[in-house]
N, CA, C and O atoms as CSV, one atom per row, in Angstrom:
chain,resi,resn,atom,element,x,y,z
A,1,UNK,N,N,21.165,7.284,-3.262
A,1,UNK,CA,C,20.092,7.200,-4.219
A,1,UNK,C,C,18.922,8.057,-3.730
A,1,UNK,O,O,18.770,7.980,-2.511
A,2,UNK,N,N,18.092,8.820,-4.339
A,2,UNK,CA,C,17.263,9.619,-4.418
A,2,UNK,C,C,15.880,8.671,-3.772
A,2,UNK,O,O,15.672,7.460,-3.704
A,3,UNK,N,N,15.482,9.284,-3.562
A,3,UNK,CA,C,13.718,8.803,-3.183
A,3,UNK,C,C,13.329,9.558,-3.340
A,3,UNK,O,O,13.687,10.699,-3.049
A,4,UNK,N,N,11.604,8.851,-4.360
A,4,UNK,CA,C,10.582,9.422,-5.178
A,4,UNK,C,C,9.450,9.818,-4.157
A,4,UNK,O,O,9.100,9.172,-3.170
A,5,UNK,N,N,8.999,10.908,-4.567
A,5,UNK,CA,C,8.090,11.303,-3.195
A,5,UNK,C,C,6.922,10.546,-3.556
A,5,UNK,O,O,6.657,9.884,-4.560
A,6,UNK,N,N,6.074,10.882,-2.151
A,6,UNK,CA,C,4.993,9.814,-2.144
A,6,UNK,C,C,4.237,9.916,-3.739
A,6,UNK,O,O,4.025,8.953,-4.477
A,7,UNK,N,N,3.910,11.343,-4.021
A,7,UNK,CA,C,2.884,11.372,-5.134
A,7,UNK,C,C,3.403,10.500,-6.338
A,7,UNK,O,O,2.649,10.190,-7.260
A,8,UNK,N,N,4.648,10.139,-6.293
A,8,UNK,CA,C,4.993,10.273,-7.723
A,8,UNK,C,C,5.092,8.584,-7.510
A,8,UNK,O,O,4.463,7.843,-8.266
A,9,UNK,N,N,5.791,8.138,-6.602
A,9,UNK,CA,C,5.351,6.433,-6.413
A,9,UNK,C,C,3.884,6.044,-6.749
A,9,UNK,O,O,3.460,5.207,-7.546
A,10,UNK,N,N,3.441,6.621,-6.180
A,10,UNK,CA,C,1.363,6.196,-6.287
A,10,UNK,C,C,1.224,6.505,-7.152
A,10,UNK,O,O,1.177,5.473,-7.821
A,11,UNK,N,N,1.059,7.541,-7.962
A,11,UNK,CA,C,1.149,7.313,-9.406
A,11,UNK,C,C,1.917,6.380,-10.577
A,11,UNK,O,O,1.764,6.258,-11.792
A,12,UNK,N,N,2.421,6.048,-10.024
A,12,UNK,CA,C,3.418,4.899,-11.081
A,12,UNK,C,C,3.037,3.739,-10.573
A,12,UNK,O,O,2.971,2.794,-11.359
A,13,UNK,N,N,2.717,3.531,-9.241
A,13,UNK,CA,C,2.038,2.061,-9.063
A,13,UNK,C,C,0.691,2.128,-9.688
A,13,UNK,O,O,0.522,1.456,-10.705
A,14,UNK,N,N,-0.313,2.855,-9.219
A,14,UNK,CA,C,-1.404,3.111,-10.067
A,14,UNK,C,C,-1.347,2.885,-11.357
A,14,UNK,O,O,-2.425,2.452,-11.764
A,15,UNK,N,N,-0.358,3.021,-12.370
A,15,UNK,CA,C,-0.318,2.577,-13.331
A,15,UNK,C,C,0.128,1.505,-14.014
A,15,UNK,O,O,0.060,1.284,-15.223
A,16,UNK,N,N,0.757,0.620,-12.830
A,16,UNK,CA,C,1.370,-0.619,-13.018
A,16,UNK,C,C,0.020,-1.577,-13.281
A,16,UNK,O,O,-0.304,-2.269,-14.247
A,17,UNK,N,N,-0.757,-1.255,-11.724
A,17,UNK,CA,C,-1.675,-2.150,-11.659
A,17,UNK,C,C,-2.620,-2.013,-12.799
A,17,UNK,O,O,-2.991,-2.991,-13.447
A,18,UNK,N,N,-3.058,-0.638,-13.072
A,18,UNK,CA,C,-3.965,-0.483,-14.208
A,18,UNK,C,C,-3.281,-0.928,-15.727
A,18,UNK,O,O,-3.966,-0.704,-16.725
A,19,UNK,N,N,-2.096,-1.479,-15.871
A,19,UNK,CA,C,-1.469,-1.911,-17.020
A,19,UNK,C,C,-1.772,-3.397,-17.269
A,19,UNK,O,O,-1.645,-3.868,-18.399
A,20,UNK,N,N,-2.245,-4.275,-16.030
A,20,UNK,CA,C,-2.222,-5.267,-16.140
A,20,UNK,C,C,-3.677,-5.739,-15.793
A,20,UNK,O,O,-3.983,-6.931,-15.828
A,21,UNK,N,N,-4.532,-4.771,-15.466
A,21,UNK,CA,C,-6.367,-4.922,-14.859
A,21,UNK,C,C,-6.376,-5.105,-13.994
A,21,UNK,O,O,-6.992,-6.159,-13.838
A,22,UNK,N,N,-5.948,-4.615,-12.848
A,22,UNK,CA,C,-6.099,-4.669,-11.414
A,22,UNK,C,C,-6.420,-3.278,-11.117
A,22,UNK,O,O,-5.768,-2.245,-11.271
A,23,UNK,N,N,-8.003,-3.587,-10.484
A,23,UNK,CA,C,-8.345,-2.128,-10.028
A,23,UNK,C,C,-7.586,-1.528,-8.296
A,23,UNK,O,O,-7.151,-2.001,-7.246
A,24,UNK,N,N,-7.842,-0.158,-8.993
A,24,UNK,CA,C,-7.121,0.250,-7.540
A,24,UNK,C,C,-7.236,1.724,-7.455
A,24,UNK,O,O,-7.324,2.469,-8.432
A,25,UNK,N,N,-7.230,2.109,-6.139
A,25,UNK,CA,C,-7.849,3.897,-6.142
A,25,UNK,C,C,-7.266,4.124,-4.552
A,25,UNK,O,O,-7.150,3.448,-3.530
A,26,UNK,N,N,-6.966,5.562,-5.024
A,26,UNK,CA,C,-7.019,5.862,-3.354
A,26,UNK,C,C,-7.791,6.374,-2.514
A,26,UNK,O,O,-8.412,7.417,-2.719
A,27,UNK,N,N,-7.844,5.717,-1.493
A,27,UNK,CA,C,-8.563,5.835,-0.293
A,27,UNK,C,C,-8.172,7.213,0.511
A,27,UNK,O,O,-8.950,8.055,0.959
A,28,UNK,N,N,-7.025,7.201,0.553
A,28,UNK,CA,C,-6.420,8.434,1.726
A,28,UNK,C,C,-5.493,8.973,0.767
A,28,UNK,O,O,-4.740,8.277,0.086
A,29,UNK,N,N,-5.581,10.568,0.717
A,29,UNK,CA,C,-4.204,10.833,-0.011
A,29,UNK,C,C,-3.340,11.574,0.866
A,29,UNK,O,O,-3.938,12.486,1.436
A,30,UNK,N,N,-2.278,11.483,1.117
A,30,UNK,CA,C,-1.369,12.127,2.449
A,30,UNK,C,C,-0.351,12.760,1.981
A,30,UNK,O,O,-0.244,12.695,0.756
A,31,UNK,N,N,0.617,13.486,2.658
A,31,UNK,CA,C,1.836,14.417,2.243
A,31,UNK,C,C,2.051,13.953,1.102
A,31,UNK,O,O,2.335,12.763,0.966
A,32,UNK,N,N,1.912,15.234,-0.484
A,32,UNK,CA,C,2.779,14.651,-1.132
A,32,UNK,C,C,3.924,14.573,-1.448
A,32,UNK,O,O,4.190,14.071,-2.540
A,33,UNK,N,N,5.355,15.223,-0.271
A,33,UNK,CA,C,6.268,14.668,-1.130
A,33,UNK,C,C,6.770,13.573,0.261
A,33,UNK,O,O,7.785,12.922,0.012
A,34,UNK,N,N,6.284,13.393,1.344
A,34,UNK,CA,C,6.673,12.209,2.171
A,34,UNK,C,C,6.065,11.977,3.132
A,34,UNK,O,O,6.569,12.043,4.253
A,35,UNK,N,N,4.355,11.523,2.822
A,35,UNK,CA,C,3.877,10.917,3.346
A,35,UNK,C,C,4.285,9.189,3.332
A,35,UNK,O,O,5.201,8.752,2.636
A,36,UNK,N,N,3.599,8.498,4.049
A,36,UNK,CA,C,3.525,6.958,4.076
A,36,UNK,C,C,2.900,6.296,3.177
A,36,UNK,O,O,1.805,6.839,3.023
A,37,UNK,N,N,3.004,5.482,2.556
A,37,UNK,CA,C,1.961,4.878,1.763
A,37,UNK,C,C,1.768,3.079,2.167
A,37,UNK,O,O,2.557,2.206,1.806
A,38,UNK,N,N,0.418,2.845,3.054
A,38,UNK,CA,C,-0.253,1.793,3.078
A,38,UNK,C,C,-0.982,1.357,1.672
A,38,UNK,O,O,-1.511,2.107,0.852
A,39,UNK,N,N,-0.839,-0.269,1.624
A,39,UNK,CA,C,-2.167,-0.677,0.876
A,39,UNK,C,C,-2.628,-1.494,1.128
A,39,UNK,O,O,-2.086,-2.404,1.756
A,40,UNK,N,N,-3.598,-1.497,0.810
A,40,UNK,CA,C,-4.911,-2.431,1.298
A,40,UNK,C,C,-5.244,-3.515,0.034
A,40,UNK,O,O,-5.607,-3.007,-1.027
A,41,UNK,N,N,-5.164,-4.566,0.090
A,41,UNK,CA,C,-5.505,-5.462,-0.447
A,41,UNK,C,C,-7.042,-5.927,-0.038
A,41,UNK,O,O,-7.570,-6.091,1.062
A,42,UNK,N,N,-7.465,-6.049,-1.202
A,42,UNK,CA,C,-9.401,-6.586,-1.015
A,42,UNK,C,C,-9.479,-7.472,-2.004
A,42,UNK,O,O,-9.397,-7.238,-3.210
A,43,UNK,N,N,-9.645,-8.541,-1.449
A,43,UNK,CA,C,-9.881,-9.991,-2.002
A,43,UNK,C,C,-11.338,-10.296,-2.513
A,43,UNK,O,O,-11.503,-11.409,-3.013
A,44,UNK,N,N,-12.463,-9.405,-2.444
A,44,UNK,CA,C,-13.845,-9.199,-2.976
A,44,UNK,C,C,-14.026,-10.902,-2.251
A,44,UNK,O,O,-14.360,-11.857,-2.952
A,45,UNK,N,N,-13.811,-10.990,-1.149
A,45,UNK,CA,C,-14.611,-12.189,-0.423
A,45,UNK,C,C,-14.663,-11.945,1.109
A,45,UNK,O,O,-14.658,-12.871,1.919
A,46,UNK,N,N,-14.710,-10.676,1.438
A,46,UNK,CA,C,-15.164,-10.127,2.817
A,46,UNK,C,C,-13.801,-10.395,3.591
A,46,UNK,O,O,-13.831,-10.377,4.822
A,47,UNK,N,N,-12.582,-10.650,2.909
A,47,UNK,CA,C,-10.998,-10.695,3.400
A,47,UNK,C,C,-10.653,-9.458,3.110
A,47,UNK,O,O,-11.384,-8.759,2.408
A,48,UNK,N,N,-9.209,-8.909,3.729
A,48,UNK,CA,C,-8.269,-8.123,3.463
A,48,UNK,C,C,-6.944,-8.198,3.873
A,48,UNK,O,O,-6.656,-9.079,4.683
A,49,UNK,N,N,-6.188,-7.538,3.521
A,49,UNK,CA,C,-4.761,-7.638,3.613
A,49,UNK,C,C,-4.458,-5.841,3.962
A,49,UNK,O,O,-5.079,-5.043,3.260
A,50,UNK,N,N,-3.547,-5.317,4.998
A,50,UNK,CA,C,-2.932,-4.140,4.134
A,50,UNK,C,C,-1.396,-4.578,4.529
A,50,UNK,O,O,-1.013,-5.200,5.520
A,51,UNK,N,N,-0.703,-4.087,3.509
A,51,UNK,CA,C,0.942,-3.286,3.398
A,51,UNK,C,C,1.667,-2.344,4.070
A,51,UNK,O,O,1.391,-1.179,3.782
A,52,UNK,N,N,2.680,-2.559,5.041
A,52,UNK,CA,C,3.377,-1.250,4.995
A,52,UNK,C,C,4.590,-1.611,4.728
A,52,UNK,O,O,4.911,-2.800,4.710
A,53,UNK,N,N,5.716,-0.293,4.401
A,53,UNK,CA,C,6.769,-0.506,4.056
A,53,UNK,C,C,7.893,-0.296,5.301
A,53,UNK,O,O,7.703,0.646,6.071
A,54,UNK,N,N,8.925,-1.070,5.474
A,54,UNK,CA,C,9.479,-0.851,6.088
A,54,UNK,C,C,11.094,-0.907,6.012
A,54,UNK,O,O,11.696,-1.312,5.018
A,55,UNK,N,N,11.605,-0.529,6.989
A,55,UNK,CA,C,13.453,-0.267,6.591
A,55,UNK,C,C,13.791,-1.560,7.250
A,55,UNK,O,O,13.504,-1.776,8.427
A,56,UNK,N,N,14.501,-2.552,6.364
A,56,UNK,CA,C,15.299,-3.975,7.099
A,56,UNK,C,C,16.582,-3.548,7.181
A,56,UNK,O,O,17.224,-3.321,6.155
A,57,UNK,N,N,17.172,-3.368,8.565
A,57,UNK,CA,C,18.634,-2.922,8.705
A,57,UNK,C,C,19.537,-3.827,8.340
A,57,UNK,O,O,20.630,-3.641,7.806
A,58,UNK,N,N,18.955,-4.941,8.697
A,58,UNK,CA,C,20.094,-6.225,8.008
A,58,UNK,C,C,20.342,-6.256,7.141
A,58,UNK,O,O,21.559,-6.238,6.958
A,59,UNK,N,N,19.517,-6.320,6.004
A,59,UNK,CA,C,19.644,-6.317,4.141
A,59,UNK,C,C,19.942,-4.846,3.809
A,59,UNK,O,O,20.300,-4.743,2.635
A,60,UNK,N,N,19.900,-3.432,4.604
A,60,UNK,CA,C,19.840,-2.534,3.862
A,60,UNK,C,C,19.055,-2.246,3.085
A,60,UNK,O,O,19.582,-1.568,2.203
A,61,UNK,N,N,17.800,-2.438,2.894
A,61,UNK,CA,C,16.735,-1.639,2.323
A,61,UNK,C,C,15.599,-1.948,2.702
A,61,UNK,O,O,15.553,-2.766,3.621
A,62,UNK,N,N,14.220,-1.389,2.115
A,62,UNK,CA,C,12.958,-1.220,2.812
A,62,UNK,C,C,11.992,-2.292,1.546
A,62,UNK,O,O,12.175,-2.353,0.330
A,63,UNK,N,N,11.162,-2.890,2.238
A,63,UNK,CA,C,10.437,-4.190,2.331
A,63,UNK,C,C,9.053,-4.101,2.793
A,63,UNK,O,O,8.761,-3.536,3.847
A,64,UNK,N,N,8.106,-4.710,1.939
A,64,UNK,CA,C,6.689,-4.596,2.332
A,64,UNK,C,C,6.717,-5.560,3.526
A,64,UNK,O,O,7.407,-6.562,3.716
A,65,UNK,N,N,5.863,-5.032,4.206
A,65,UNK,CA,C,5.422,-6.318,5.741
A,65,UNK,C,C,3.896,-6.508,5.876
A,65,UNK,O,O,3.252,-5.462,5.788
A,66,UNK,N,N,3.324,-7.436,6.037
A,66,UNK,CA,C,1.813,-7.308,6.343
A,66,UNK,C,C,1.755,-6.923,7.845
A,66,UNK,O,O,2.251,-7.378,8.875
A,67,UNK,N,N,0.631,-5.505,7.412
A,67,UNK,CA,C,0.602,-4.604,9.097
A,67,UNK,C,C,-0.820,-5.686,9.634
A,67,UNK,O,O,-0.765,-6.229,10.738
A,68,UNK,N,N,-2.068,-5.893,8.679
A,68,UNK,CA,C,-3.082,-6.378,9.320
A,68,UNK,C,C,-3.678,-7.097,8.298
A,68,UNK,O,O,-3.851,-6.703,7.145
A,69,UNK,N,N,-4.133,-8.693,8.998
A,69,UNK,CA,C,-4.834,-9.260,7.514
A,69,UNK,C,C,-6.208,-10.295,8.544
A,69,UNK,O,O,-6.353,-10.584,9.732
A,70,UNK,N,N,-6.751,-10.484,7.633
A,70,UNK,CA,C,-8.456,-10.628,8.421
A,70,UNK,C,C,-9.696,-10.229,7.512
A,70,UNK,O,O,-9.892,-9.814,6.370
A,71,UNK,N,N,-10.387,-10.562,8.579
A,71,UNK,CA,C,-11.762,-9.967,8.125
A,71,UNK,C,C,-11.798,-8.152,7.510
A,71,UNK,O,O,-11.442,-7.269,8.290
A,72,UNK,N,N,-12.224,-7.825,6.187
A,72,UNK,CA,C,-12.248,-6.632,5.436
A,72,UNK,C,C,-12.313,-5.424,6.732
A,72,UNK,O,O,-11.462,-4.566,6.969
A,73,UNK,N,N,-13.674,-5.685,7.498
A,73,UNK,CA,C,-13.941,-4.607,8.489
A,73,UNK,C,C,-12.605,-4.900,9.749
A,73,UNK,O,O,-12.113,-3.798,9.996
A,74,UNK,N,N,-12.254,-5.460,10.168
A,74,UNK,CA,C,-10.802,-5.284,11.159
A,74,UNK,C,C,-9.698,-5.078,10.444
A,74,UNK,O,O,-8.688,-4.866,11.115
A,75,UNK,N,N,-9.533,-5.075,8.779
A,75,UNK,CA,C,-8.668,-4.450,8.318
A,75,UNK,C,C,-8.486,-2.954,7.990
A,75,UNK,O,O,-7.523,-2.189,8.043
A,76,UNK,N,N,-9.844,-2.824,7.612
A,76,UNK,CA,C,-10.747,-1.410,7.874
A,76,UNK,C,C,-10.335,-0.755,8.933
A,76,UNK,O,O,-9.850,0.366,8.783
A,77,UNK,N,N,-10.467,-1.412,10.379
A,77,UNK,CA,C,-10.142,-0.730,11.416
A,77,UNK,C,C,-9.110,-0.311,12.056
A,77,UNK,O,O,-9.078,0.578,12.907
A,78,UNK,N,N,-7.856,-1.241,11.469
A,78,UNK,CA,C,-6.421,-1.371,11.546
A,78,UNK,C,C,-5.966,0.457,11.026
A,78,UNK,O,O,-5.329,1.266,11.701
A,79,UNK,N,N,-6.494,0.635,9.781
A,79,UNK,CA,C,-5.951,1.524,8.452
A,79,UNK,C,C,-6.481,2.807,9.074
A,79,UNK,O,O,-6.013,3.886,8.708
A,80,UNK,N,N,-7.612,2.730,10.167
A,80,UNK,CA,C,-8.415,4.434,10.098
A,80,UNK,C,C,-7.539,4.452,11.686
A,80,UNK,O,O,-7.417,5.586,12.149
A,81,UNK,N,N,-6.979,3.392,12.470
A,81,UNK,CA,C,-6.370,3.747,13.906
A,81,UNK,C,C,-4.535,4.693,13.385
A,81,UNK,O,O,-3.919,5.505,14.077
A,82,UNK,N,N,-4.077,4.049,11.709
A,82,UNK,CA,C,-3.037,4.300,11.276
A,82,UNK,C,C,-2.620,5.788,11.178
A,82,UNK,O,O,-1.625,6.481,11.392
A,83,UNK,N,N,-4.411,5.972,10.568
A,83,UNK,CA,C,-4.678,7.646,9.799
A,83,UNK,C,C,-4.469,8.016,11.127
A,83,UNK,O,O,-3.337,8.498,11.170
A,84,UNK,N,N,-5.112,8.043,12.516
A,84,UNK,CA,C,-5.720,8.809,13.233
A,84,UNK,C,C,-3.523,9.152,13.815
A,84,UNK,O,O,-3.046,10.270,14.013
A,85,UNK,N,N,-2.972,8.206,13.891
A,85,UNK,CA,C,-1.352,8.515,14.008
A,85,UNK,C,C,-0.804,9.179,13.332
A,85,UNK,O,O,0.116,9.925,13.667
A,86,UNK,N,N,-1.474,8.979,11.710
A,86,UNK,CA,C,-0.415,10.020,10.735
A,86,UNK,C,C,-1.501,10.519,9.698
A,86,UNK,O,O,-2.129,9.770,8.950
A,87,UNK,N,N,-1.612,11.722,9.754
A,87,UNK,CA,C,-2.512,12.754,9.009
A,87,UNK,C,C,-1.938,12.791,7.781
A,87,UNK,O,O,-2.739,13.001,6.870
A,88,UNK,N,N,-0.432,12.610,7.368
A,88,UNK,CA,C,0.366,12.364,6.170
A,88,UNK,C,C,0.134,11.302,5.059
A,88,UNK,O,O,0.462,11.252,3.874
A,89,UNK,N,N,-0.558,10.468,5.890
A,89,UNK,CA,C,-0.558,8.657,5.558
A,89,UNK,C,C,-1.353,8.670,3.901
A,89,UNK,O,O,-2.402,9.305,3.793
A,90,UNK,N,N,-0.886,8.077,2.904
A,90,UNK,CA,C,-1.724,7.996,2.034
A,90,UNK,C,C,-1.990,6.105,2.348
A,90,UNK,O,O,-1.219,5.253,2.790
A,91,UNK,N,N,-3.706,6.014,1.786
A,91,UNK,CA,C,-3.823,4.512,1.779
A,91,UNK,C,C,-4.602,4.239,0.368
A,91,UNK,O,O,-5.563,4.943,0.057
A,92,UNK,N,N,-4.141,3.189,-0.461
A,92,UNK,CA,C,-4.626,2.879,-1.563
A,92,UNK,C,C,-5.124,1.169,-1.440
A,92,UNK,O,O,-4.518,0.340,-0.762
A,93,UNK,N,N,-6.203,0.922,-2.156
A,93,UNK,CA,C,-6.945,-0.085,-2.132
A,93,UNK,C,C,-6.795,-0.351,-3.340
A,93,UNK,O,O,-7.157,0.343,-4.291
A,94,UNK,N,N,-6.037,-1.775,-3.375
A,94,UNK,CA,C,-6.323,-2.530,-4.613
A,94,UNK,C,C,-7.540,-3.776,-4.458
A,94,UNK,O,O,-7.676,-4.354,-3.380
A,95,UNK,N,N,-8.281,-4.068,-5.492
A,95,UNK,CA,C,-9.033,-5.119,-5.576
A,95,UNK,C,C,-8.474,-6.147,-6.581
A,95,UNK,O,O,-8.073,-5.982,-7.733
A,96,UNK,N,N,-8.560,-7.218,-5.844
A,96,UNK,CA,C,-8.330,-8.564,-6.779
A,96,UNK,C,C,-8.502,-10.060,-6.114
A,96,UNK,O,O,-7.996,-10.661,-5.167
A,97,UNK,N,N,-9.118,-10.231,-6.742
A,97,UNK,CA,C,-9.701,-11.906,-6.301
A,97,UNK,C,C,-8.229,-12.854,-6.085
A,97,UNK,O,O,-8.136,-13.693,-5.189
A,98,UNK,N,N,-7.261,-12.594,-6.943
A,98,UNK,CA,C,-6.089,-13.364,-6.891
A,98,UNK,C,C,-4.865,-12.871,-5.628
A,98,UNK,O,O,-3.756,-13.277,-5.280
A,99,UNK,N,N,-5.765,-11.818,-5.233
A,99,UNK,CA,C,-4.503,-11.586,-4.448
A,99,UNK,C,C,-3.490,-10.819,-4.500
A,99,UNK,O,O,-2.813,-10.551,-3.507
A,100,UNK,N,N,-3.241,-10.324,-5.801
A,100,UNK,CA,C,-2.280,-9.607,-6.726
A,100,UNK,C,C,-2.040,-8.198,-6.504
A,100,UNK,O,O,-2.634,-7.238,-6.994
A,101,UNK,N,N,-1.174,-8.224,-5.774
A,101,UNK,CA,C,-0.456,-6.453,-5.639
A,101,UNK,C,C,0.484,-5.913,-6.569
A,101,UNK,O,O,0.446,-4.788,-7.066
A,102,UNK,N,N,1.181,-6.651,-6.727
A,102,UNK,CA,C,2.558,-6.064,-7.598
A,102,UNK,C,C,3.277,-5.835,-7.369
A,102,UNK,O,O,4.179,-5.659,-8.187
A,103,UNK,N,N,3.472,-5.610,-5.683
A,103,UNK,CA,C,4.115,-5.266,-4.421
A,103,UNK,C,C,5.822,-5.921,-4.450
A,103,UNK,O,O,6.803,-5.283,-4.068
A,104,UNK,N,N,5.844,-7.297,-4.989
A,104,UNK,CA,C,6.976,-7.704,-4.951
A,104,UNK,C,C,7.866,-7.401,-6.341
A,104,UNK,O,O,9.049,-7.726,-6.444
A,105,UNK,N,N,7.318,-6.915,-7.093
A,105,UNK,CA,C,8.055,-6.357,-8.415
A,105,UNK,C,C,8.629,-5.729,-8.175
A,105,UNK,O,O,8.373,-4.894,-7.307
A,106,UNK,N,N,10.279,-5.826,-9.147
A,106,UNK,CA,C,10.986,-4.907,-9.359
A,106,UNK,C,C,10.968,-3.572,-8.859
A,106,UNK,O,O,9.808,-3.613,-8.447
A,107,UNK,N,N,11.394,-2.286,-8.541
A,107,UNK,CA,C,10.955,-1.001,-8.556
A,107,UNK,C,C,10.044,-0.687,-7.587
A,107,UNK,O,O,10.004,0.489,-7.224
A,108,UNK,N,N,9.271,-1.518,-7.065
A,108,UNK,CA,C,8.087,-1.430,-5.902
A,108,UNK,C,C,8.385,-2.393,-5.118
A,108,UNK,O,O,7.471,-2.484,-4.299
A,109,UNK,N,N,9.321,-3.305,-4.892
A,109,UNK,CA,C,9.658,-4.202,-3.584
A,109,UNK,C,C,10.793,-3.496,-2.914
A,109,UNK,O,O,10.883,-3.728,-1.708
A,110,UNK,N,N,12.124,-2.277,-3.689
A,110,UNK,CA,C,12.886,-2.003,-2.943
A,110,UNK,C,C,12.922,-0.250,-2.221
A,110,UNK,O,O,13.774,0.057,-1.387
């Protein structure tokens, strides 16, 4: 099976979330056809969450994991030590009080 390069995933999540009112923008934009893509979850209560994706050898496919969750600014600090490893890295920030990524949907969980 094919894999969608970074640009073209972030754009289609970008539009997931904006289909349903969840704001979201990117922060970092990195390689577009295979950079990484982190996200950052912002809970607009001085919390955060971010995302990365990763390969589960057991199940055979790749799976969001929480890389860092905490206070907004040590999640902050987690995401710019990530960049300073990968110049490729795209990172996108969603905001939502509920918590709500989309992350486990269809099409964006595998």
């Amino acid at each position: 099976m094919a894999r969608l390069t970074a640009d073209v995933w972030v754009s289609a999540y970008l539009t997931r979330l904006r289909l349903v009112d969840i704001p979201a923008f990117v922060v970092k934009k990195g390689d577009a056809t295979a950079g990484a893509v982190l996200v950052k979850l912002n809970t607009l209560d001085g919390k955060a969450k971010a995302f990365q994706r990763e390969f589960n050898l057991m199940e055979d496919r790749r799976e969001w994991r929480v890389l860092s969750e905490g206070e907004e600014r040590d999640v902050d600090a987690s995401l710019m030590k990530q960049r300073s490893f990968d110049p490729d890295l795209w990172i996108i920030e969603v905001e939502d009080r509920h918590g709500r990524t989309l992350l486990e949907e269809p099409g964006l969980s595998e």
